[in-house]
KEVEXPA-389361 format. One line per 10 residues: number of its first residue (from 0); their letters; for each residue x, y, z of C-alpha. Coordinates in steps of 0.05 Angstrom, whole numbers. Each point is the difference from the previous one (the first is absolute). Example, Ala and Ser with C-alpha at 12.3 -4.5 7.8 and 13.67 -1.06 7.14 Angstrom:
2
0> AS> 246:-90:156  27:69:-13
END
This chain:
343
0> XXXXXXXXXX> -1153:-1553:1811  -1:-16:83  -70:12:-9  -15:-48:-62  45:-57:36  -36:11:64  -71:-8:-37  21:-60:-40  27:-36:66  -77:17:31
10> XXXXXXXXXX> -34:-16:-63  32:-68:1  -8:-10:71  -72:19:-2  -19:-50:-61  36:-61:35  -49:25:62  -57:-9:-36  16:-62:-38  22:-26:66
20> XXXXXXXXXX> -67:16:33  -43:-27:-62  49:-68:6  -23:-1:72  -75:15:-14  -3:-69:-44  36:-43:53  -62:24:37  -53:-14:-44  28:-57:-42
30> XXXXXXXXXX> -42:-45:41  -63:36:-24  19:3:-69  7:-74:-3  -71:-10:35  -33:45:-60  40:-40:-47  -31:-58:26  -74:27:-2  8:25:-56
40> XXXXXXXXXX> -2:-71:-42  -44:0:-53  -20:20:-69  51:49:-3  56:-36:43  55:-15:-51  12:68:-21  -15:24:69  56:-43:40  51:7:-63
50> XXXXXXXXXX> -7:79:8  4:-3:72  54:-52:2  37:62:-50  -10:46:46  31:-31:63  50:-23:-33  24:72:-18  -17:22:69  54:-55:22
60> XXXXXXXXXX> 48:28:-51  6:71:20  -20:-11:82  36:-60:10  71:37:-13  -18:54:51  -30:-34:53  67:-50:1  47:58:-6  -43:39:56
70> XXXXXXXXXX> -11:-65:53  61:-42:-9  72:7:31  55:-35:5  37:8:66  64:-35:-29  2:33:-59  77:5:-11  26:78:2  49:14:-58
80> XXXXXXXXXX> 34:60:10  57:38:-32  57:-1:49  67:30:1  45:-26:49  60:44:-7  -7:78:-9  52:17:-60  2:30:-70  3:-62:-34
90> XXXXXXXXXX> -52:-50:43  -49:-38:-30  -71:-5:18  -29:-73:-3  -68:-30:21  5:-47:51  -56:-15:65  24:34:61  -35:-13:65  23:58:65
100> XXXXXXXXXX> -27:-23:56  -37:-58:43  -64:-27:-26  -54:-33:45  -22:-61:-36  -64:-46:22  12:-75:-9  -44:-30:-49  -29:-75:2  46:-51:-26
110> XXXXXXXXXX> 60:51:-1  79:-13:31  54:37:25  36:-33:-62  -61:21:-57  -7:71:35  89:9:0  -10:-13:-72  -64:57:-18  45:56:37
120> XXXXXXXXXX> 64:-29:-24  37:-8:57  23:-53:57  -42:-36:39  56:23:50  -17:61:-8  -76:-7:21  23:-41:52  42:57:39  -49:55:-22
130> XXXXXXXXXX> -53:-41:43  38:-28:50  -30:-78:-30  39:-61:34  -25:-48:-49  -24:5:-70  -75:-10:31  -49:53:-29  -78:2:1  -56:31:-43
140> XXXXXXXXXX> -17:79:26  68:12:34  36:65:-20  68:-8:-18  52:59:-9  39:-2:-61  58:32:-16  13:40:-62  66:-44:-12  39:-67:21
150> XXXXXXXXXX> 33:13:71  -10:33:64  -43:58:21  27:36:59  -12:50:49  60:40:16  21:9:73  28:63:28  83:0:-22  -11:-61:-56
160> XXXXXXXXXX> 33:25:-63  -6:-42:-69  69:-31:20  -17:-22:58  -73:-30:-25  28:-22:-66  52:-48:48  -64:-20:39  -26:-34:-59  57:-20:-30
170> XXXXXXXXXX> 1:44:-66  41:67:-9  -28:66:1  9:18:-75  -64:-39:-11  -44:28:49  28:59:-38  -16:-23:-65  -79:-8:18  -24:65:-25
180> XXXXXXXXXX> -58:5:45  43:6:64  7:59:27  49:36:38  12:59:41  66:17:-37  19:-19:-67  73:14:17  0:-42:56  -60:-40:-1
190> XXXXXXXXXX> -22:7:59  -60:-27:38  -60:31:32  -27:-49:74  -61:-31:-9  7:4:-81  -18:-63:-50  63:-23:-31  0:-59:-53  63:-47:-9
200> XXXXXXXXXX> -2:-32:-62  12:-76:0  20:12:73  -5:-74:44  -18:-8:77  44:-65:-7  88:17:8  0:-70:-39  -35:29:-58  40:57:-38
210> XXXXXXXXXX> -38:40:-46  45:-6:-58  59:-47:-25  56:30:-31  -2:-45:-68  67:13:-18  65:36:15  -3:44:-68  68:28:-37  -6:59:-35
220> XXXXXXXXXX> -1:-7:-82  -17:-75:0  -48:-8:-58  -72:-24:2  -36:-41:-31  -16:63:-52  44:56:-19  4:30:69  55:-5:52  -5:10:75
230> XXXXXXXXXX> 20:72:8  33:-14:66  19:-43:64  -30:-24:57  -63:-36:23  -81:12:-12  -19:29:54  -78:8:-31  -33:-28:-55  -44:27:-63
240> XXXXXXXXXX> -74:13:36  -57:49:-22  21:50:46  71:0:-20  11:-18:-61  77:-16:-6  53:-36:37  34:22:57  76:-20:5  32:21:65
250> XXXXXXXXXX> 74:0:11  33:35:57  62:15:-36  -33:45:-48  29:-40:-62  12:40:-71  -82:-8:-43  6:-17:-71  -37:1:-62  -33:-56:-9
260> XXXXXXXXXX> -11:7:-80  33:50:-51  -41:59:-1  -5:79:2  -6:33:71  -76:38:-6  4:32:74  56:7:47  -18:47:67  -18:-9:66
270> XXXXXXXXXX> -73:16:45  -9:7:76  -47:-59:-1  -20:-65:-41  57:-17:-43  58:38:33  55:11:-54  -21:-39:-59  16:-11:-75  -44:-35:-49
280> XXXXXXXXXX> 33:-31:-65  -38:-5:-64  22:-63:-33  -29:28:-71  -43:-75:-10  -68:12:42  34:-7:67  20:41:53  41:-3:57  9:44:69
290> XXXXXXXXXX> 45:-7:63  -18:42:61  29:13:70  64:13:-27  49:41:41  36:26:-62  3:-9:-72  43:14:-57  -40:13:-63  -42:51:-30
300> XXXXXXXXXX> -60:5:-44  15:-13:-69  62:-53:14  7:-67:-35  18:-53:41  27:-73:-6  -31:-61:37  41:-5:57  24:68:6  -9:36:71
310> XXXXXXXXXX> -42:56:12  -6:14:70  9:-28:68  -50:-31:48  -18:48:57  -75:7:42  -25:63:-28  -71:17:-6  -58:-45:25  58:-50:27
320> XXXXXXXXXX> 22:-31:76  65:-25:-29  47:-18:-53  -26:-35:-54  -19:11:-80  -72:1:-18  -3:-30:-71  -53:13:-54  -10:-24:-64  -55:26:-41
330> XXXXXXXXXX> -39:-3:-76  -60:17:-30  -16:44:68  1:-63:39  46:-11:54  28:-71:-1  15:-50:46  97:1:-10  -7:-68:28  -28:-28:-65
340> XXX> 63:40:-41  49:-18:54  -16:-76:19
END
C-alpha cells in the first residue's frame, strides 16, 4: 500500500509537470499562433478562426489554473492554525491566526503607520518602539520590523526577570506569561536566558499609559446579563485575547471560586503546568464552564452543583505568577469571550 500511495503522489506530481510545461509552451508561442491566424484569412477563415478560437480557449481552461497556482503567492496570506493554549484533558482546540515572531515589512507607496497597524493588527505604538520611529513619518522601500502582537519587544539584560520587565512596561508578568510563544528557561520559575527575545503583550514605554483598566471592582455571584454569575472577587487583571482566551481575575486574598451556573462537575484534578488545579462544570445546555489556578477544591467528578455554590479556592498553580482565577466559558468547541456573559 506505501508503494501504491507513493506512485499515486508521483503520478500526480508528474501530470501537473507536464501540463504545467505545455501551459508554459503556449505563453511562448501564443504570439505566433495569432500571426497564422491572421494569414490565414481567406476562403476557409470562418471555420478556421472558430476552431482555433476552440482550441485556445480550452488551452486557457486547463493551463490557466496551473500556471496561477504555480506563479502566484500571497505573502500575507493569513495562517490559520489549530492552537491549544492550555495543556489539559479537557482543552479545546480552536483556529485562530497566530504570528511568533518579528516580521520585516517593506513600506509600500501610499501606505501609513496607521493603514500598516491595521493589516498586522496591532498598534501603531507598537511599530513605533519596534523601530525606534519619533514621528509617524514613513517612506516607500523602508523596512519596518513588526511584531507578532500589540506591545513591546525586548531584549532581556543579564538579572531581568519577567517581574522586573513586566513593571518596566507597566503590565504584570502573568501576561508575558500568557503569550505562548515566550519562552523560558524554567517553567517552574520562569526564568530568563541574557540576550533572549522576550515579548510583553500590550506592554507601554509611557508610566502615564497603563496597559489595562480594571473595569470594575467585581463581587462574586452577581448575575450577568445571561444566566451566568461572576464565580468570584476581585479585579481583571487580563482580558479575553486570541492567545488567552478567558478572563483573568486576580485577588490577593485568595477569595472562595464559585459556580457560576448549575451544572455537573466533568473534571476535577490538578497538572504541573497550564491549568494548575482545575474543575470544569458541564451546565447540561451546550455550555461549558472551567476555573483553573485553583489552590484547592472541593468537588469531584460526577457532583451536581448549585449556581453559587463554592468549589475551590483561588491559589497560583500551574502556568501562573500569582493569585488569581482564570475563567473559561465554552460551547460548541469554541471558547468564548466571559465578558459578553458577565457584562
Amino acid at each position: 500500500m506505501k508503494e501504491i500511495g507513493e506512485f499515486t503522489v508521483f503520478l500526480k506530481d508528474y501530470f501537473f509537470s507536464r501540463l504545467l510545461s505545455a501551459g508554459r509552451v503556449f505563453e511562448s508561442i501564443k504570439d505566433l499562433i495569432v500571426a497564422f491566424l491572421i494569414v490565414k484569412r481567406g476562403k476557409y477563415s470562418s471555420s478556421f478562426l472558430n476552431t482555433s478560437f476552440l482550441m485556445i480557449v480550452a488551452a486557457a481552461i486547463v493551463g490557466g489554473p496551473i500556471i496561477a497556482e504555480k506563479t502566484q503567492t500571497n505573502n500575507y496570506q493569513a495562517l490559520v492554525v489549530s492552537y491549544n493554549p492550555y495543556a489539559g484533558p479537557l482543552s479545546t482546540d480552536f483556529s485562530v491566526k497566530p504570528r511568533d515572531k518579528i516580521e520585516n515589512y517593506t513600506v509600500r507607496s501610499g501606505e501609513t503607520l496607521a493603514s500598516i497597524a491595521k493589516r498586522f493588527d496591532i498598534s501603531i505604538d507598537t511599530i513605533k518602539w519596534a523601530n525606534s520611529l519619533k514621528s509617524d513619518l514613513i517612506k516607500p522601500n523602508q523596512v519596518l520590523k513588526i511584531p507578532p502582537v500589540t506591545g513591546i519587544v525586548h531584549k532581556v539584560a543579564s538579572g531581568e526577570t519577567i517581574y522586573t520587565i513586566a513593571k518596566k512596561y507597566n503590565t504584570n508578568a502573568q501576561n508575558i506569561v500568557n503569550f505562548i510563544f515566550n519562552s523560558f528557561d524554567d517553567l517552574d520559575t520562569f526564568s530568563l536566558t541574557a540576550g533572549q527575545t522576550l515579548y510583553v503583550p500590550n506592554g507601554t514605554i509611557e508610566p502615564e499609559k497603563p496597559v489595562y483598566k480594571f473595569i470594575a471592582q467585581i463581587k462574586a455571584g452577581v448575575r450577568g446579563s445571561s444566566n451566568f454569575i461572576w464565580p468570584t472577587s476581585g479585579v481583571i487583571t487580563q482580558y479575553w485575547v486570541w492567545y488567552h482566551p478567558a478572563l483573568d481575575i486576580a485577588n490577593p486574598s485568595a477569595p472562595p471560586v464559585i459556580a457560576a451556573d448549575s451544572g455537573t462537575v466533568a473534571y476535577a484534578g490538578c497538572i504541573n503546568w497550564g491549568y494548575g488545579c482545575y474543575v470544569t462544570i458541564d451546565h447540561g445546555n451546550g455550555y461549558q464552564t472551567l476555573y483553573a489556578h485553583l489552590s484547592s477544591y472541593s468537588v469531584a467528578v460526577g457532583d451536581s452543583l448549585s449556581q453559587g455554590q463554592q468549589l475551590g479556592v483561588m491559589g497560583s498553580t500551574g502556568r501562573s505568577t500569582g493569585t488569581h482565577l482564570h475563567f473559561e466559558i465554552r460551547s460548541g468547541g469554541q471558547i468564548l469571550d466571559p465578558l459578553n456573559f458577565l457584562k
